[in-house]
C-alpha positions as CSV (number, residue, x, y, z in Angstrom):
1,X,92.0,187.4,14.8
2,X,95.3,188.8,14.4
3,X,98.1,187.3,14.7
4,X,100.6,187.5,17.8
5,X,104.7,189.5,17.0
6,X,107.2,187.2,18.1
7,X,108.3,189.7,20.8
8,X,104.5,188.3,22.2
9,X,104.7,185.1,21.6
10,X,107.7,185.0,23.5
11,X,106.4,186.5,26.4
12,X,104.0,183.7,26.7
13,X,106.3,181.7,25.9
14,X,108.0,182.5,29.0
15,X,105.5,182.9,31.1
16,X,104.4,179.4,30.3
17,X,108.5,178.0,31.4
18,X,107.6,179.9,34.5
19,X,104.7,178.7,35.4
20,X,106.1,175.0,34.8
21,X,109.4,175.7,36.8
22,X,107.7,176.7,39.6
23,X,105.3,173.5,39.1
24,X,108.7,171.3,39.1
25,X,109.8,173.0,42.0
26,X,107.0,172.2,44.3
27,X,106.8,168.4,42.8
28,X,110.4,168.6,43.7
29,X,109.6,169.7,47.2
30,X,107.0,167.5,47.8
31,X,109.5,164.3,46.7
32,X,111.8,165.8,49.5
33,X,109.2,165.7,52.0
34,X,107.7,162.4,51.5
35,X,111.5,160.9,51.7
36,X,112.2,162.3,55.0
37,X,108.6,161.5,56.1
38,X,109.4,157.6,55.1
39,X,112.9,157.4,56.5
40,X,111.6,159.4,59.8
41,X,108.5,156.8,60.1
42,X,111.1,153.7,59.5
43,X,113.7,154.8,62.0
44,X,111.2,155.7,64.3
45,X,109.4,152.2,63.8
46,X,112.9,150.3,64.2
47,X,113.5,152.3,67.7
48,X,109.6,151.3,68.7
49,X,109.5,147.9,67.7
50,X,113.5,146.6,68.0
51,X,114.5,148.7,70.8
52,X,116.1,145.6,72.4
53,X,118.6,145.0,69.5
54,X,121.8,146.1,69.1
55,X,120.8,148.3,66.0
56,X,118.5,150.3,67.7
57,X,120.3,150.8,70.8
58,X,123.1,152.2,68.9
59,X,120.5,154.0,66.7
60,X,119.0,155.7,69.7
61,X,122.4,156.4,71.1
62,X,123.9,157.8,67.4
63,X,120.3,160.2,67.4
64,X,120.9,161.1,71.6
65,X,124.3,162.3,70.1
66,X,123.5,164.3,66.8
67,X,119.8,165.3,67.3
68,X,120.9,168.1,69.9
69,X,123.7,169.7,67.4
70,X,120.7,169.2,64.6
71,X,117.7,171.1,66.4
72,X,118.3,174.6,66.7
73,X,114.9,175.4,68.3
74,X,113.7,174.8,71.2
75,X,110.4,173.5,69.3
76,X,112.1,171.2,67.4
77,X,113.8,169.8,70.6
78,X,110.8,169.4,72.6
79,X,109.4,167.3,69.8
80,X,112.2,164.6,70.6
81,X,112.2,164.8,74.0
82,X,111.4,160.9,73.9
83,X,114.7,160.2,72.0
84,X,116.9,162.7,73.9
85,X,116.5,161.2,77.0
86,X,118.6,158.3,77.7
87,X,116.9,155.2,79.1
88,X,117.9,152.8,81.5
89,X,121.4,150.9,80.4
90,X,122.0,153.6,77.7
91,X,123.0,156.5,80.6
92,X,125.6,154.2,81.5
93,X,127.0,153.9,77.8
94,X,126.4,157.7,77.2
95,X,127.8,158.7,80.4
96,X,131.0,156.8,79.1
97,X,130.5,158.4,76.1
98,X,130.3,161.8,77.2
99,X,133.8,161.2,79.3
100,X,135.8,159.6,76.1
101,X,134.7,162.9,74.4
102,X,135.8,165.2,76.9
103,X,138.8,163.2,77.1
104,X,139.1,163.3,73.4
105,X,138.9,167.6,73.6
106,X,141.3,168.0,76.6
107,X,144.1,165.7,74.3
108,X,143.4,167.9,71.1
């Protein structure tokens, strides 16, 4: 068997730091996902199962407010149609809300 130049080896070499790059990259990716999977799945328990307290009101009004400038397609919207509507006491509150921001725009 003969033996490999350096210039060779090298070139395996590298090809073997690619291969593992791109193997840290999509472990890397996959961490990512999982994390916004769990803080997704606890926020949306908190809203299901505490939507009385004052945390998740104010939760569900913070997401009413930011979700809309977040989601630029219309596919992503319609898959928080359930949190984009406001409910019951909280049109009162975002109603209020929506005038102290106006306000806020016509003082600027």
């Amino acid at each position: 068997m003969a033996r490999r130049t350096i210039g060779e080896r090298l070139a395996r070499l590298e090809a073997q730091k690619k291969t593992l790059q791109m193997r840290l990259g999509k472990q890397e990716r996959a961490i990512d996902t999982r994390r916004k999977i769990l803080i997704g799945a606890l926020v949306l328990h908190r809203l299901a199962h505490e939507g009385g307290a004052p945390f998740a009101r104010e939760l569900a009004a913070w997401l009413r407010r930011e979700l809309p400038k977040f989601l630029l397609r219309d596919a992503d919207r319609s898959l928080f149609n359930d949190l984009l509507t406001p409910q019951g006491d909280d049109r009162a509150a975002s109603d209020g809300a929506d005038d102290a921001d106006a306000h806020r725009e016509a003082n600027r």
